[in-house]
C-alpha positions in Angstrom: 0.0 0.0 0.0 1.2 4.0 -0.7 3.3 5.2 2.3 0.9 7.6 2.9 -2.1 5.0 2.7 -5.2 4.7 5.6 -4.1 2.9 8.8 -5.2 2.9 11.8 -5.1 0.4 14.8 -7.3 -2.1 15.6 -10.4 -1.4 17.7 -9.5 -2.9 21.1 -13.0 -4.8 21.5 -11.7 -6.5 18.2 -10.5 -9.6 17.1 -8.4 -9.5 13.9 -11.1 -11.3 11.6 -13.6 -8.6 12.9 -11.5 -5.3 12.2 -10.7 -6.7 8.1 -14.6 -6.3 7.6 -14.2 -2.9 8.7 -12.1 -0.9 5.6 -14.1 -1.8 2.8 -18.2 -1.6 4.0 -17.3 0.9 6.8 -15.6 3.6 4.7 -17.9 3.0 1.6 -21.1 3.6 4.3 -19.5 6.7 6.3 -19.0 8.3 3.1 -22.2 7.8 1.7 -23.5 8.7 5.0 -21.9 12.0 4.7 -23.1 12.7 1.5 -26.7 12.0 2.5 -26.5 14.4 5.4 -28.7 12.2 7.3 -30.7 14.1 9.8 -33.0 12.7 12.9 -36.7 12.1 12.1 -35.8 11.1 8.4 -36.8 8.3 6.2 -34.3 6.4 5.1 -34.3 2.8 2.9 -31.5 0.9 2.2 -31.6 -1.6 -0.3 -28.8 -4.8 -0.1 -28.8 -3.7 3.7 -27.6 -7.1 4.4 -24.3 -6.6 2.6 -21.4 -5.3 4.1 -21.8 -1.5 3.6 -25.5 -1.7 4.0 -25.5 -3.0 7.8 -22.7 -0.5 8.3 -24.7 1.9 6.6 -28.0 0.6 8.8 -26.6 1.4 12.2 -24.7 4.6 11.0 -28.5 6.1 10.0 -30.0 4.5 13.1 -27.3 6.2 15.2 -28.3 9.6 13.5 -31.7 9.3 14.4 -33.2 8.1 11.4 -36.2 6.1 10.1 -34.6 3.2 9.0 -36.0 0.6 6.4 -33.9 -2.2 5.0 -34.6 -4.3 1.9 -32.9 -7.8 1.2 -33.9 -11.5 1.1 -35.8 -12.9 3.9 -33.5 -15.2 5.5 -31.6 -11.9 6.2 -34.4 -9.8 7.9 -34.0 -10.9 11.2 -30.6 -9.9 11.5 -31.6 -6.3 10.2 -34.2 -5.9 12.9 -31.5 -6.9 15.4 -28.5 -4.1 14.3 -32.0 -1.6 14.6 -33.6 -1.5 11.0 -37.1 0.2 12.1 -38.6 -2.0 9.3 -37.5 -4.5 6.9 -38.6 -5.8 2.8 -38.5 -8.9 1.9 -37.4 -7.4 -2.2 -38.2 -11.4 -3.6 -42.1 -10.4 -2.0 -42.4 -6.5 -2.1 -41.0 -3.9 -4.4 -40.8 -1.0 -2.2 -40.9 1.3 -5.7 -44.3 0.8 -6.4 -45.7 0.3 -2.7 -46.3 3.8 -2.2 -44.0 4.3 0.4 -41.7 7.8 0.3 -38.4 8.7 1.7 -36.2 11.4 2.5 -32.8 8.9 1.4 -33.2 5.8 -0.5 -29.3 4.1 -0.5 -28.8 2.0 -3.3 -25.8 -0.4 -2.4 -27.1 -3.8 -4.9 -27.5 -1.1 -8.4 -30.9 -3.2 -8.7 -33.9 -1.1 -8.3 -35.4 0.6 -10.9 -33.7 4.1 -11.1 -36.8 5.7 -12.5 -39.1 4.1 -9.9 -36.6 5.3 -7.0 -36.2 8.6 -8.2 -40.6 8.8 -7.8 -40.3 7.4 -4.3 -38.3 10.5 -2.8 -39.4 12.5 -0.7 -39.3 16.9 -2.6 -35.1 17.3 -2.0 -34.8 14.0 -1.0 -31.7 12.0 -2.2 -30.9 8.9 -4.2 -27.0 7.8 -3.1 -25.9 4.8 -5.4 -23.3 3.0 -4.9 -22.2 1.3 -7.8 -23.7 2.7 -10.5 -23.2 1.8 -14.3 -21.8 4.5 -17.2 -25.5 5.0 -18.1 -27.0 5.4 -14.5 -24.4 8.1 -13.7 -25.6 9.8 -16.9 -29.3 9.7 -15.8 -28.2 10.4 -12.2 -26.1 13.7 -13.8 -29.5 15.0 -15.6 -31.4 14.1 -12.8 -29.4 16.3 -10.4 -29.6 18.9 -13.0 -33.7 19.0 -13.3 -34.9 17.6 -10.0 -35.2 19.1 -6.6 -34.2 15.5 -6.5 -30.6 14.4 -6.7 -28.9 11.6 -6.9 -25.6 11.3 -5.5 -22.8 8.5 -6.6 -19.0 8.6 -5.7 -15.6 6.4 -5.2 -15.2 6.5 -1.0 -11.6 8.0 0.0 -9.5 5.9 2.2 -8.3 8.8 4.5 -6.7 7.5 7.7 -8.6 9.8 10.1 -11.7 8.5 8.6 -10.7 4.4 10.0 -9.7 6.1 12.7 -13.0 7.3 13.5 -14.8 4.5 12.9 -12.3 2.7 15.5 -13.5 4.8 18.0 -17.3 4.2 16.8 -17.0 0.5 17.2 -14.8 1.0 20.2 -18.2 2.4 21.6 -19.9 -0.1 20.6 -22.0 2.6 18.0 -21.5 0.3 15.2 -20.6 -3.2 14.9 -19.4 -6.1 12.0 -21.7 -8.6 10.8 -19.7 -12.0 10.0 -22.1 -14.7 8.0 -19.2 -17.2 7.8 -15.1 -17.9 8.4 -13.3 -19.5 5.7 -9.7 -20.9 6.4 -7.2 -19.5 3.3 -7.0 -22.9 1.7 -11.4 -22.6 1.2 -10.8 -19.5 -0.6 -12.8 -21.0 -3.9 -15.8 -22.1 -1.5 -15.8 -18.7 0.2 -16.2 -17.2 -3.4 -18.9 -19.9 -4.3 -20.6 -19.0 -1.5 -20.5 -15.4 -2.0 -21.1 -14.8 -5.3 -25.0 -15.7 -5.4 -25.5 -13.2 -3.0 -26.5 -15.9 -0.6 -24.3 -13.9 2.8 -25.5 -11.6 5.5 -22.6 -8.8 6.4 -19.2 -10.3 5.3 -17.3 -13.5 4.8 -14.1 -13.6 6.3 -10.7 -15.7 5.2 -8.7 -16.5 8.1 -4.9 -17.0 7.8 -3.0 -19.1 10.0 0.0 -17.4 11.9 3.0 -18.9 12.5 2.3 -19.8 15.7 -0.5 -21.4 14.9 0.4 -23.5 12.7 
């Protein structure tokens, strides 16, 4: 990594397998978060809230006071209620764009709502934050911004070392905390994938490399 690249150290209520979740779905969310400017009494949704920036992303707006609602598979709704989602979709049963509901934030971190459909279901000013958007939804997200009281915010999340830092002292506080569906040992890394890649986990799955004295 650059010489001049995040680090911080670990959270001391941490094991090591905990604090690697952290980097990656904790920056992403703060950022976003930020962007938002999330303020108490709002509604915010959160679809993939299961993932590992949504349930970051979930307790960061629960901590700021919002109106939290998340939306991923049911197998993975119970563990939303339980890090404080205020309600929860099941997206394989309800489609939250044409339910009639209206928010202040909607937080796309899957990229698989309809854009169009999300854009309706703000709230005047409100704000559409996508994570990983295609060439031709930051396009449409760019006009949008342009002609809406709407807008819809997208983004790369800077690593910035006082940024982990902060979140170190969040989870340190027991603010916000890491969701780990499953441990793979280094050798399991192709099963860890397999496991992964239908979009089957809830928070993060973690490789685990011996050290030497372990060994």
């Amino acid at each position: 990594m650059p010489e001049k690249g995040a680090v911080a150290l670990n959270p001391a209520n941490m094991i090591y397998e905990e604090a690697a979740t952290v980097p990656t779905g904790g920056l992403n969310a703060l950022h976003f978060l930020r962007k938002g400017n999330i303020l108490g009494g709002e509604k915010v949704l959160i679809t993939g809230a299961a993932g590992s920036i949504g349930t970051v992303e979930v307790q960061f707006a629960k901590h700021d006071g919002a109106d939290v609602t998340g939306v991923d598979s049911m197998k993975k709704l119970d563990m939303l209620n339980a890090i404080g989602a205020n309600h929860v979709i099941d997206y394989t049963q309800e489609d939250f764009t044409i339910s009639g509901g209206t928010y202040n934030i909607i937080f796309d971190v899957a990229g698989k709502s309809s854009f169009s459909r999300s854009v309706r279901s703000l709230n005047r000013n409100g704000h559409y934050i996508l994570a990983n958007p295609s060439l031709s939804l930051l396009v449409r997200g760019l006009w949008t911004s342009i002609t809406n009281s709407k807008k819809v915010i997208t983004g790369l999340a800077p690593e910035k070392t006082e940024d982990l830092i902060f979140l170190k002292e969040l989870i340190e506080a027991e603010t916000i905390k890491t969701v780990i569906d499953r441990r793979y040992p280094l050798e399991q890394i192709a099963e860890a994938h397999s496991y992964v890649e239908p979009g089957q986990k809830a928070g993060n799955v973690v490789i685990t490399v011996a050290r030497d004295n372990e060994i």
